[in-house]
PAVEXGU-115454 format. One record per residue (C-alpha): residue in three letters; residue number from 1; x, y, z. Coordinates in steps of 0.25 Angstrom, whole numbers, plus 2048, in hexadecimal, padded with zeros to 3 digits. Layout:
ALA NUM X Y Z
...
This chain:
UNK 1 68A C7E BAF
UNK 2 698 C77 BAE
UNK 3 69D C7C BBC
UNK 4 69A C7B BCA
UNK 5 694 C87 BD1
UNK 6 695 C8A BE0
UNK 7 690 C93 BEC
UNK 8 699 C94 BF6
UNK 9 693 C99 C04
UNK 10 698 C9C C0F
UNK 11 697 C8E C14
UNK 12 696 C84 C07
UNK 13 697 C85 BFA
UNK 14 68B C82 BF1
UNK 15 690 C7B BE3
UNK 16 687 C79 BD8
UNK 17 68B C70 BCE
UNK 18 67F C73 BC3
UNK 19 675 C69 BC7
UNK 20 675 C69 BD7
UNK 21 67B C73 BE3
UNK 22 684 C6C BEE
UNK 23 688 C72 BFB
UNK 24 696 C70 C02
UNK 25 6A0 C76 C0B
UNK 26 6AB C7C C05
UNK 27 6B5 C71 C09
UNK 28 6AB C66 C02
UNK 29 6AA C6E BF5
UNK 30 6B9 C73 BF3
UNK 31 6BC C63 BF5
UNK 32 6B0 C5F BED
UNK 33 6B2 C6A BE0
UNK 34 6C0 C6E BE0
UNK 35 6C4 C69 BD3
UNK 36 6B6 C6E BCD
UNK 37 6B5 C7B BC6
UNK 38 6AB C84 BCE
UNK 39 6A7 C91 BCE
UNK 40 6A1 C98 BDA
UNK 41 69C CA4 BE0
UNK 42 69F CA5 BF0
UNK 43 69A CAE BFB
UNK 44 6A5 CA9 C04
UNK 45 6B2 CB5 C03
UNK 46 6BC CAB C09
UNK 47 6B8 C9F BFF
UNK 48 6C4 CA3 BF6
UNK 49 6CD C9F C02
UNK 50 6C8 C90 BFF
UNK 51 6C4 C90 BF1
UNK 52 6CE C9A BEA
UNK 53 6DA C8E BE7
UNK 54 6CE C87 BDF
UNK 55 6D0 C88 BD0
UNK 56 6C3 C83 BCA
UNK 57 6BA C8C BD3
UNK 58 6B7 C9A BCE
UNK 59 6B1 CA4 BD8
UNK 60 6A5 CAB BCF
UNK 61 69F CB4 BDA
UNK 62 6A6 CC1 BD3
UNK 63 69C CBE BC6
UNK 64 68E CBC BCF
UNK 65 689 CC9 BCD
UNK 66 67B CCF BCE
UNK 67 675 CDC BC8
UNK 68 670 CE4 BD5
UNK 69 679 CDC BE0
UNK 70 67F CE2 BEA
UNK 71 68C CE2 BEE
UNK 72 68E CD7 BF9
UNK 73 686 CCE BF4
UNK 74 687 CC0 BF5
UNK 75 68C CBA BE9
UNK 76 683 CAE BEB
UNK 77 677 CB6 BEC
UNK 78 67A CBD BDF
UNK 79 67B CAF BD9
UNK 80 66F CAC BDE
UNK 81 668 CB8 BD8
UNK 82 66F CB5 BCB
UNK 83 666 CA9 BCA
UNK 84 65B CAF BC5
UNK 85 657 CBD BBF
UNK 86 64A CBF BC9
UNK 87 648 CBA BD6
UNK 88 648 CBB BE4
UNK 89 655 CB1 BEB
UNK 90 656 CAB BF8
UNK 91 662 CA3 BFC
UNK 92 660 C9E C09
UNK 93 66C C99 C10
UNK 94 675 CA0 C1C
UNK 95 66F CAB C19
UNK 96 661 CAE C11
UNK 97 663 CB6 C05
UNK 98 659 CBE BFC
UNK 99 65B CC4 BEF
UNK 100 652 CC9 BE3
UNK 101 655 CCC BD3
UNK 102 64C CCF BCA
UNK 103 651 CD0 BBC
UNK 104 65E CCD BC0
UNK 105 661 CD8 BC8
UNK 106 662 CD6 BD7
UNK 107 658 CDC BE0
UNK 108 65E CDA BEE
UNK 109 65A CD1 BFA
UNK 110 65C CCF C08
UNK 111 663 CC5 C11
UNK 112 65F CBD C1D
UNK 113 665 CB4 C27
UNK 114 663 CA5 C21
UNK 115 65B C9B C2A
UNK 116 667 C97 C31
UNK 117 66D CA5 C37
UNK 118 65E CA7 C3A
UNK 119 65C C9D C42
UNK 120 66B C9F C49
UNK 121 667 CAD C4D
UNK 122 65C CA7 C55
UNK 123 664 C9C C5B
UNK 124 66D CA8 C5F
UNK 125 662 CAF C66
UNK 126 65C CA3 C70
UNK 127 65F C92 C71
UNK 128 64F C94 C71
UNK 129 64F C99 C60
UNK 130 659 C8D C5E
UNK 131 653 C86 C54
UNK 132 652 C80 C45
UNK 133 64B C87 C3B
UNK 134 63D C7F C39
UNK 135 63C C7C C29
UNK 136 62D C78 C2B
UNK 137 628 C86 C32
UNK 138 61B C8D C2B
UNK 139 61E C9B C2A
UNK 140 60F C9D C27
UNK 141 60C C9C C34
UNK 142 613 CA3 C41
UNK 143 61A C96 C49
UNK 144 619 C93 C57
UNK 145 626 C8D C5C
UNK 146 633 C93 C5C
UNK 147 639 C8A C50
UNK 148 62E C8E C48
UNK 149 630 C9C C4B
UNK 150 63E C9F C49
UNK 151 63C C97 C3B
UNK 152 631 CA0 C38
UNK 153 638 CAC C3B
UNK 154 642 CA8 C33
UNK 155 63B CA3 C26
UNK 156 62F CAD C26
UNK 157 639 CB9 C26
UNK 158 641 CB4 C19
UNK 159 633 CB0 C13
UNK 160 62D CBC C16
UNK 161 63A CC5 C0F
UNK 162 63B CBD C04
UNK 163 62A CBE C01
UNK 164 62D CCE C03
UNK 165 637 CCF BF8
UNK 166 634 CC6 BED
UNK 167 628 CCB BE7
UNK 168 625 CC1 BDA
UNK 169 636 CBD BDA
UNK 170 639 CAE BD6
UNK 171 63E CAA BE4
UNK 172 64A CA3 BE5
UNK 173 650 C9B BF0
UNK 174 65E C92 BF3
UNK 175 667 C91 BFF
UNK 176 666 C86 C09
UNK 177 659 C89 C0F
UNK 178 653 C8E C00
UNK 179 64C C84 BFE
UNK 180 646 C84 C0E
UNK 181 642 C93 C0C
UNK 182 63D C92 BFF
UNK 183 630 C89 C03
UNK 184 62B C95 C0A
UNK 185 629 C9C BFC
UNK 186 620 C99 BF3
UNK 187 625 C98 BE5
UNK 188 635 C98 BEA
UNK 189 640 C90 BE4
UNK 190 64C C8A BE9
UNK 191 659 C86 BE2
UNK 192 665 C86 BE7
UNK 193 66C C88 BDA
UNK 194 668 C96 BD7
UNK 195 676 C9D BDE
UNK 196 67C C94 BD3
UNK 197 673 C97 BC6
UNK 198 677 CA6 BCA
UNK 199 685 CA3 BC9
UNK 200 684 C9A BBD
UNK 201 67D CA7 BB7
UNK 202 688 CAF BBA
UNK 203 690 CA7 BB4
UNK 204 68A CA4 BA7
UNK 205 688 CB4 BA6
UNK 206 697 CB3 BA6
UNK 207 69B CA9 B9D
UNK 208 6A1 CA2 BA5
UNK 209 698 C95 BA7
């Protein structure tokens, strides 16, 4: 790959350069990668506001395409899906995404709340429920304190989903808390260039990189 590839959320943009991901604001990377071409998918509708004027970047989302998708689907997850033919893929950032292909047609999925909108939503019910998630907690055993509990609730009910659905499927994780979630599966993997090996396919199947 002879271009820079990026994500751009609703928050950062995500900017791979063939060999590492790097995460900044979109002030930090308009200023940073300007002058360098760039070709990006984006699930922010206002971005062009920002981003249009800028002649090296080239908006891919229109060619990010899926056999089976649905209509509003995020164009990021369908990068994602891209990445591999078979597989279960979770991106786990705001919000906790779930998708499966097999033989490169897609399967469907679900979406959860991601860690953080969980724990808000019980900050909003009592001061009492305000509390950090606890990256330590055995969710093979019910806890006893609220910490515990809450972080339970919230990792054993993505855990349990996920082992519903994905039968024998390769699972795949990335997203800021990918890596965290991924060590309460066995045989998972994290890597947090997978949204970009499904646009680099895109491309490649066009021609155009």
């Amino acid at each position: 790959m002879n271009i820079l590839l990026a994500d751009i959320g609703n928050t950062h943009f995500h900017i791979y350069d063939g060999v590492h991901v790097e995460h900044l604001s979109y002030e930090d990377a308009i200023r940073k990668y300007e002058d360098l071409p760039m070709h990006y998918i984006s699930v922010n509708s206002d971005i062009e506001e920002k981003i249009g004027h800028i002649e090296n970047w080239k908006n891919i989302s229109a060619m990010i395409s899926l056999p089976n998708e649905y209509e509003t689907m995020g164009v990021d997850r369908k990068a994602l899906c891209l990445s591999h033919d078979n597989g279960m893929f979770v991106d786990a950032g705001s919000a906790v995404t779930v998708d499966v292909m097999r033989e490169g047609v897609y399967k469907g999925g679900y979406i959860l709340p991601g860690l953080q909108a969980q724990l808000e939503s019980y900050r909003k019910i009592s001061p009492v429920l305000d509390v950090a998630l606890d990256y330590s907690v055995d969710v093979s055993r019910l806890p006893l304190t609220t910490k515990e509990q809450i972080s339970y609730g919230i990792i054993a009910s993505i855990q349990s989903l996920i082992e519903k659905h994905r039968g024998n499927e390769p699972l795949y994780f990335t997203g800021g808390d990918g890596a965290f979630l991924s060590t309460f599966f066995d045989d998972a993997h994290y890597d947090e260039t997978l949204v970009f090996q499904g646009m680099m396919k895109a491309l490649k199947d066009k021609w155009i990189c």
